[in-house]
C-alpha positions as CSV (number, residue, x, y, z in Angstrom):
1,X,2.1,4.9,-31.1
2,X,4.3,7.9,-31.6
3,X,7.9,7.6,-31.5
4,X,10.1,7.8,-28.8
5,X,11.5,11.7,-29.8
6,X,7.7,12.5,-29.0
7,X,7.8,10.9,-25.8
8,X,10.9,12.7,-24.7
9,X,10.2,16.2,-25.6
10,X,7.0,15.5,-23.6
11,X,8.8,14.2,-20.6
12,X,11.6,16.8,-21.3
13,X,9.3,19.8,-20.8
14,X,8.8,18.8,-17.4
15,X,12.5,17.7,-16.4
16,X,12.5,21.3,-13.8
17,X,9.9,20.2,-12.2
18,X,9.8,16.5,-12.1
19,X,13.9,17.2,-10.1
20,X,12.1,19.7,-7.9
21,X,9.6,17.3,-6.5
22,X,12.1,14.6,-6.4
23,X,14.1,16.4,-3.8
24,X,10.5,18.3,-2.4
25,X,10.0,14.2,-1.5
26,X,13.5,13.9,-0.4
27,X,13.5,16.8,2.3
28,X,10.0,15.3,3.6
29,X,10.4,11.3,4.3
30,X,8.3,9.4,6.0
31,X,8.2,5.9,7.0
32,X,5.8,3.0,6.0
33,X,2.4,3.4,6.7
34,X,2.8,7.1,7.3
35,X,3.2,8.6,4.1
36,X,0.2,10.9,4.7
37,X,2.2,14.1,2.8
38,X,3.4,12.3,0.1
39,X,0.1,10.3,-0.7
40,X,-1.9,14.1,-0.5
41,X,0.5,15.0,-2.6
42,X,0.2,11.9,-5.2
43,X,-3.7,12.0,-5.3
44,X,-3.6,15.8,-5.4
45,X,-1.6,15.6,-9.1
46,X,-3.3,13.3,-10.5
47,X,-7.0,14.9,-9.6
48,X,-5.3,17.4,-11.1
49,X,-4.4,16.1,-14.2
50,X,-7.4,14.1,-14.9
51,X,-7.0,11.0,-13.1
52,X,-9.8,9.2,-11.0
53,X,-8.3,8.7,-7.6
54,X,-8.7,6.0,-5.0
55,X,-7.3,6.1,-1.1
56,X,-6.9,4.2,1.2
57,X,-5.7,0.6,-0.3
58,X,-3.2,-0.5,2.2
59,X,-3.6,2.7,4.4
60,X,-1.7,5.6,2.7
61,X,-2.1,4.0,-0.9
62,X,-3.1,5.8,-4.3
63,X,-4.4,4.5,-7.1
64,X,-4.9,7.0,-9.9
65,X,-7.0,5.7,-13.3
66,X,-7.0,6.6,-16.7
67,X,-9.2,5.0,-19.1
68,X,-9.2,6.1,-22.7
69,X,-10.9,4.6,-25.5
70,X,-12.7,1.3,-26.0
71,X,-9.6,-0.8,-25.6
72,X,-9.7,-3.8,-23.6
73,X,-6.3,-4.1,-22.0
74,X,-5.2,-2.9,-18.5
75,X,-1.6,-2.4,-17.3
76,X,-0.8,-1.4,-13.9
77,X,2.7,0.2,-13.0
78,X,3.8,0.7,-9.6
79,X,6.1,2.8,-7.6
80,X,6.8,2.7,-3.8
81,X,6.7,6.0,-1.1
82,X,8.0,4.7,2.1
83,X,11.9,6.3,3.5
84,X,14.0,4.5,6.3
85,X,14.8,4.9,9.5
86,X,18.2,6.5,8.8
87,X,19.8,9.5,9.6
88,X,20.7,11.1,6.7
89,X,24.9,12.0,5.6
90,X,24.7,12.8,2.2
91,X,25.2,17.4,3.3
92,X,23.0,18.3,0.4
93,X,21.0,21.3,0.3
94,X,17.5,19.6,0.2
95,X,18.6,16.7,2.5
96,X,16.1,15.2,5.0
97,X,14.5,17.5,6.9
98,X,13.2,14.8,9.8
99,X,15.4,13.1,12.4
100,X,16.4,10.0,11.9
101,X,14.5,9.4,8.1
102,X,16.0,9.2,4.8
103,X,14.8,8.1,1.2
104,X,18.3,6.2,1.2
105,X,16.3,3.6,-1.2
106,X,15.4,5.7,-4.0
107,X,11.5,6.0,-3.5
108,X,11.3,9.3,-3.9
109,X,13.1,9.5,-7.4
110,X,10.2,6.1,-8.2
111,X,7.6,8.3,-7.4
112,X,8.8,11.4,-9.0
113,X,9.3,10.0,-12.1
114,X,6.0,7.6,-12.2
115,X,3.9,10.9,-11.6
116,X,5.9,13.2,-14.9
117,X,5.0,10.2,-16.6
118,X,1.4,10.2,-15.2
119,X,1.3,13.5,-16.2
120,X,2.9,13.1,-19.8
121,X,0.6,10.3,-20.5
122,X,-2.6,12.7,-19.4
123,X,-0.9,15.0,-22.1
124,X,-0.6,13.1,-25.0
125,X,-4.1,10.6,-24.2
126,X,-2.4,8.4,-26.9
127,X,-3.8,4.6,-25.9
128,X,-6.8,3.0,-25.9
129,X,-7.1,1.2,-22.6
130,X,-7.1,1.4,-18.8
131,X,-3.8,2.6,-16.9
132,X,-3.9,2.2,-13.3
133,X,-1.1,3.6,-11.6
134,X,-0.4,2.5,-8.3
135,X,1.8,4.4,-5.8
136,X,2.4,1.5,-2.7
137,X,3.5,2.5,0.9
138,X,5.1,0.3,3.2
139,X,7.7,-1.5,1.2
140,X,11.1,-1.2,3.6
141,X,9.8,-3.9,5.5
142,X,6.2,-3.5,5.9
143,X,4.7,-5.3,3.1
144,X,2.4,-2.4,1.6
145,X,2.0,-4.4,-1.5
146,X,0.5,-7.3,0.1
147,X,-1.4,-5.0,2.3
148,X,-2.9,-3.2,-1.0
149,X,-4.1,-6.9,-2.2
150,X,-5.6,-7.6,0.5
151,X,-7.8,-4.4,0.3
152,X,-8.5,-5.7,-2.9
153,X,-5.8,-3.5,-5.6
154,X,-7.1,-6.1,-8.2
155,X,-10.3,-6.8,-7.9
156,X,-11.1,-3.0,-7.9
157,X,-8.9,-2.3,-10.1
158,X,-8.2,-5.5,-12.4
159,X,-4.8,-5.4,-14.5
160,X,-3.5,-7.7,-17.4
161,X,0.1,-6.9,-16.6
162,X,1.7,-5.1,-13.8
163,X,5.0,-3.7,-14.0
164,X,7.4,-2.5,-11.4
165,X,11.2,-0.4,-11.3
166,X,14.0,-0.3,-8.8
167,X,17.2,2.0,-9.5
168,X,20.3,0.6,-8.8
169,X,23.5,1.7,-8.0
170,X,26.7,0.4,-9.3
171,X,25.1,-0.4,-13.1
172,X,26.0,2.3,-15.3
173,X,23.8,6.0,-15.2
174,X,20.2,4.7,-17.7
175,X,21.4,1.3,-18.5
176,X,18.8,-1.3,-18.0
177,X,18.3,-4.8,-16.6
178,X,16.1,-7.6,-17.0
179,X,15.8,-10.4,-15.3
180,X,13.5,-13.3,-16.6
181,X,12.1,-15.8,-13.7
182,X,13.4,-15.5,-10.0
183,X,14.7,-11.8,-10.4
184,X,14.9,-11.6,-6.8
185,X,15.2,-13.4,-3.4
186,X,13.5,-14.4,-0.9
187,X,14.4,-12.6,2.8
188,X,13.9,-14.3,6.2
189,X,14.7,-13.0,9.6
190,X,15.5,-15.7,12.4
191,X,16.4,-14.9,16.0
192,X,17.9,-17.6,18.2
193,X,18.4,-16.9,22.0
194,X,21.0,-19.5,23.1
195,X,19.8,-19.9,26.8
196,X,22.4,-21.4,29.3
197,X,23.6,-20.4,33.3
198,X,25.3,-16.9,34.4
199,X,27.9,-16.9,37.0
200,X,31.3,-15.5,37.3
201,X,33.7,-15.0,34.8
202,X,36.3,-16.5,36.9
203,X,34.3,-19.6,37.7
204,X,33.0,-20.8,34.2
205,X,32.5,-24.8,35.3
206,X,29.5,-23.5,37.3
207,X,28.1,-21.7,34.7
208,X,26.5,-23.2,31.1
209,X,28.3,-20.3,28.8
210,X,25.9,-19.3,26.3
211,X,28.6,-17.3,24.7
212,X,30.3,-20.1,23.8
213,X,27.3,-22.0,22.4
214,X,26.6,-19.1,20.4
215,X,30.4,-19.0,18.9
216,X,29.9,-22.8,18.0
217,X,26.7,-22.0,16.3
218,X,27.7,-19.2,13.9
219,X,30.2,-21.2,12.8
220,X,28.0,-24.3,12.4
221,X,26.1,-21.9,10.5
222,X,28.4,-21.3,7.9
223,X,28.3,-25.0,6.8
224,X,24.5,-25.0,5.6
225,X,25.0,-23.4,2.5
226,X,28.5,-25.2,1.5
227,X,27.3,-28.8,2.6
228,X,23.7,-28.5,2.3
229,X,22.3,-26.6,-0.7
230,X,23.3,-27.9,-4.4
231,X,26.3,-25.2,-5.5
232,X,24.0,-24.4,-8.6
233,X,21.7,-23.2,-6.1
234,X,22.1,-19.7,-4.6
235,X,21.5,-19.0,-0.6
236,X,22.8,-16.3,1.4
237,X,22.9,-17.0,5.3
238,X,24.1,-14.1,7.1
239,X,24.2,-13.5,11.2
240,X,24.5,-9.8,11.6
241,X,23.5,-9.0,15.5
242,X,24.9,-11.3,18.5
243,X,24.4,-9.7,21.6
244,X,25.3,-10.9,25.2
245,X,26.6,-10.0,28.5
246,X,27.8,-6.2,29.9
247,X,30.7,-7.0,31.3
248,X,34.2,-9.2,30.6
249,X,33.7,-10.7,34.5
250,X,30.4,-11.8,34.2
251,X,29.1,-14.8,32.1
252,X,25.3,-14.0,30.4
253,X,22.8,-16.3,30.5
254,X,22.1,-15.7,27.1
255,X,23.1,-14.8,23.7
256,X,21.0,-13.1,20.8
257,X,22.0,-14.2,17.4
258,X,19.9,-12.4,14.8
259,X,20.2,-13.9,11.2
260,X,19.0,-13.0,7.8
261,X,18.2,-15.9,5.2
262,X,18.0,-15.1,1.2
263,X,17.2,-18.3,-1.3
264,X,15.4,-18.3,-4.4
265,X,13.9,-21.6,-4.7
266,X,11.5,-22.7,-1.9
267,X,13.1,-26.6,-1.6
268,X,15.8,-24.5,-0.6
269,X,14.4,-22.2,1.4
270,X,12.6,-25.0,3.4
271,X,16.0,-26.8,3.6
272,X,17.9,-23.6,5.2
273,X,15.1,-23.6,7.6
274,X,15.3,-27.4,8.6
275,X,18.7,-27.1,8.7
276,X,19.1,-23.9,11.0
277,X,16.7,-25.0,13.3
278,X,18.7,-28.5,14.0
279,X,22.1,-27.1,14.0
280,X,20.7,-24.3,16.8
281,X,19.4,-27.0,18.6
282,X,22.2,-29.3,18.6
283,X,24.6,-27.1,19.1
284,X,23.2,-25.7,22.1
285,X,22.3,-29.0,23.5
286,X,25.7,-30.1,23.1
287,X,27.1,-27.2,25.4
288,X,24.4,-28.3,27.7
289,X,22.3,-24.7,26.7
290,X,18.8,-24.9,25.1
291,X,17.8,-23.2,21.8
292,X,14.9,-21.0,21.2
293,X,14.3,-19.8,17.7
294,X,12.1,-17.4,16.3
295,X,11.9,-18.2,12.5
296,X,10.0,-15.5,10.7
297,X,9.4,-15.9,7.0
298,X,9.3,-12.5,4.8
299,X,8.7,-11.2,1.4
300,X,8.7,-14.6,-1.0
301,X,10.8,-15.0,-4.3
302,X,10.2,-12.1,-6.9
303,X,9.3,-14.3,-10.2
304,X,9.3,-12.2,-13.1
305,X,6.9,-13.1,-16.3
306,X,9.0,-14.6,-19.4
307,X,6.4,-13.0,-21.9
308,X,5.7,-9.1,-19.3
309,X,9.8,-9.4,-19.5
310,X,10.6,-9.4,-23.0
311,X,7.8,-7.0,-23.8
312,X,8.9,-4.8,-20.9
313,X,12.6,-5.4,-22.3
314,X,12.0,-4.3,-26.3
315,X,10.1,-1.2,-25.0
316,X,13.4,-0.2,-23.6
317,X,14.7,-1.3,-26.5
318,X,12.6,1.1,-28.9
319,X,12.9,4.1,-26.9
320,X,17.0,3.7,-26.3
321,X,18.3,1.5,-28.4
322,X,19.3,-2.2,-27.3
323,X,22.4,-0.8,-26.3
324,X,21.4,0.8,-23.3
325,X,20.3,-2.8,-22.1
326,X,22.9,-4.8,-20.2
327,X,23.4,-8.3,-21.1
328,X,23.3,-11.0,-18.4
329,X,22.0,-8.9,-15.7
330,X,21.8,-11.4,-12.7
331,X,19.6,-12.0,-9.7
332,X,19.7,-10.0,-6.8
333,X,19.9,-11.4,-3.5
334,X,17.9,-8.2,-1.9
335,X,14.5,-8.8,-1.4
336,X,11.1,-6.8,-2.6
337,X,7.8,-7.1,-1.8
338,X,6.3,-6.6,-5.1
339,X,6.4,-10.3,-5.4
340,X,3.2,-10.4,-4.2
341,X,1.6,-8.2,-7.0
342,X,3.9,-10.8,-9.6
343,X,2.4,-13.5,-8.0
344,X,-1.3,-12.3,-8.1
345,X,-0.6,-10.7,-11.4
346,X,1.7,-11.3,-14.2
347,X,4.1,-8.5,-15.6
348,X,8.4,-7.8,-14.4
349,X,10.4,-5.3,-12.1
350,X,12.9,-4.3,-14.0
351,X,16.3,-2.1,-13.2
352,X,17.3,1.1,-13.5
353,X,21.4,2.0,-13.3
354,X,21.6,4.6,-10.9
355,X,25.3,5.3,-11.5
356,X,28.5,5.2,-9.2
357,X,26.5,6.3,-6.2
358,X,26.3,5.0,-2.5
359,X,24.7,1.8,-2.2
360,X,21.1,1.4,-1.7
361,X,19.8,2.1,2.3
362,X,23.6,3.8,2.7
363,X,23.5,7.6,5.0
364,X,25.0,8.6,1.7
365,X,22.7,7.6,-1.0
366,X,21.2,10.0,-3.5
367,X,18.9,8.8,-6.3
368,X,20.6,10.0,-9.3
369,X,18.4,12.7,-10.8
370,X,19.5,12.5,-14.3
371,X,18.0,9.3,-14.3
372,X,13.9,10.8,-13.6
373,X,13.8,11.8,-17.1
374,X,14.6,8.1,-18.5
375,X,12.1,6.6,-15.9
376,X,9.4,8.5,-17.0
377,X,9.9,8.4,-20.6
378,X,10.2,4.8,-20.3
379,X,6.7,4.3,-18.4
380,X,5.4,6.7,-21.0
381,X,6.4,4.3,-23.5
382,X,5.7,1.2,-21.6
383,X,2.5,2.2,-21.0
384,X,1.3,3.3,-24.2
385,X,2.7,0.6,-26.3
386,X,0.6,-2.1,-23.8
387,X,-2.7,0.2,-24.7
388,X,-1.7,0.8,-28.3
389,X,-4.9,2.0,-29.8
């Protein structure tokens, strides 16, 4: 393979551009599923630059493939398209350019960078191998990764490893992170409706206060974790949205609580769910109110590969120097849904620092844009050194 300086006066030729499309992407968001201008835009670059092309995985996925050489190996890398549904505060010049959508996750600096390195790896054809590069919709929410399996990603296009990136804020501009096993938790969404009897404010005895109920309960709530999970084990149980009543005279006859759940082991993620379904009930039951509870499982555990890991952690390594590497980077309580490709593949989603910026899905979040260059260089790397020839 040739060495890293190679690599980044490769990537470096492109660093004008690569910034350009970043924030091309940035101005145009669009939300899961309907990434039809940034997919045209995907599949158009790598036609372009040699790639076979495949559409349609998952609804606005791309696949682009580059097979070199007789080597056997295949390595997938990944990078999501999808903005939010957030209205956009950061006052920049090439800031969102449609209502109420924002790349406040960093997706368009993932796919920015993954397609310079595409296009540096087109350059330099120096593996022997197949490189399937995989640009997912839909992962704020809508599982586009799971979709994309489901429409068959590995069957058509079949990869040893798979390998993943997230910038994140708060580590330290291009410093690294690896996590080896549960790298990332586990998200459930639960909405209880405490149901009980409206009346007057001023007559509460013949009424069965649901408010009240639904007090009782978030408080109950914050037990679980304290009294009911091993304090080795972590759990977040958070109730973000109670809603109820439209006026201080009048009691509701019912209360919203909207909860989300984040483990990393399944006994305890079963446990949560045994336990927050009794304690609605019996709570509600003791106020003389009934329960209803819509618990909604989402994206599972992301399990990163011990062997993917350490390879994916000394090509980081080689190109930086294992000072760029942060020691004892811990699990993440967010949640992604490219724990579906680690479960039906094996390979690591590793981190990117994105400096002192906004927090991830903030109105003022920017991807930090001298980070593209170290994104793609590292993919460059990551990608040849799997397909060494």
């Amino acid at each position: 393979m040739s060495g890293g300086t190679d690599i980044a006066a490769g990537v470096e030729a492109h660093r004008e551009e690569m910034v350009a499309l970043r924030r091309d992407l940035h101005r145009h968001p669009e939300l899961a599923y309907a990434e039809r201008r940034t997919s045209d835009l995907v599949a158009q670059s790598l036609s372009d630059w040699g790639y076979q092309v495949s559409r349609g995985l998952g609804g606005t996925g791309v696949v682009g493939t580059l097979a070199l050489g007789d080597g056997p190996r295949r390595v997938g890398i990944r990078a999501d398209m999808d903005a939010l549904p957030i209205v956009e505060a950061t006052g920049l010049p090439y800031a969102s350019g449609t209502s109420g959508v924002m790349h406040a996750c960093g997706h368009d600096g993932h796919t920015a960078s993954l397609l310079t390195a595409a296009r540096v790896l087109a350059e330099r054809r120096d593996f022997s191998g197949t490189l399937n590069l995989i640009f997912q919709p839909a992962e704020e929410g809508g599982a586009g990764a799971r979709r994309m399996i489901e429409d068959g990603l590995f069957e058509r296009f079949p990869c040893d490893a798979v390998f993943g990136l997230h910038n994140w804020p708060g580590v330290p501009t291009g410093q690294f992170g690896f996590v080896t096993g549960p790298a990332m938790a586990a998200a459930d969404r639960v909405v209880i409706r405490v149901v009980g009897k409206g009346g007057h404010g001023a007559a509460p005895h013949q009424t069965v206060d649901p408010v009240v109920a639904g007090a009782s309960l978030v408080m109950a709530l914050q037990s679980v974790v304290s009294r009911n999970v091993d304090p080795l084990d972590a759990a977040v149980i958070t109730v973000g949205s109670i809603h109820g009543g439209l006026a201080a005279n009048v009691i509701p006859d019912s209360v919203e609580l909207q909860i989300t759940v984040r483990t990393f082991k399944p006994e305890v993620r079963d446990r949560i769910e045994a336990r927050i379904t009794a304690l609605a009930r019996a709570q509600a039951e003791s106020y003389g109110a009934v329960a209803e509870i819509d618990y909604r499982r989402g994206y599972p555990v992301l399990v990163n590969h011990a062997d993917e890991t350490e390879f994916a952690r000394r090509v980081a390594a080689e190109q930086f120097g294992p000072e760029r590497i942060q020691a004892g980077f811990p699990p993440i309580t967010a949640s992604e849904d490219f724990a579906y490709m680690l479960q039906a593949q094996p390979g690591s989603y590793l981190f990117l620092g994105n400096g002192d910026s906004a927090a991830l899905h903030s109105p003022g979040y920017n991807f930090n844009d001298e980070i593209l260059p170290v994104a793609a260089r590292y993919w460059v790397a990551l990608a040849e050194r799997y397909l060494a020839a």
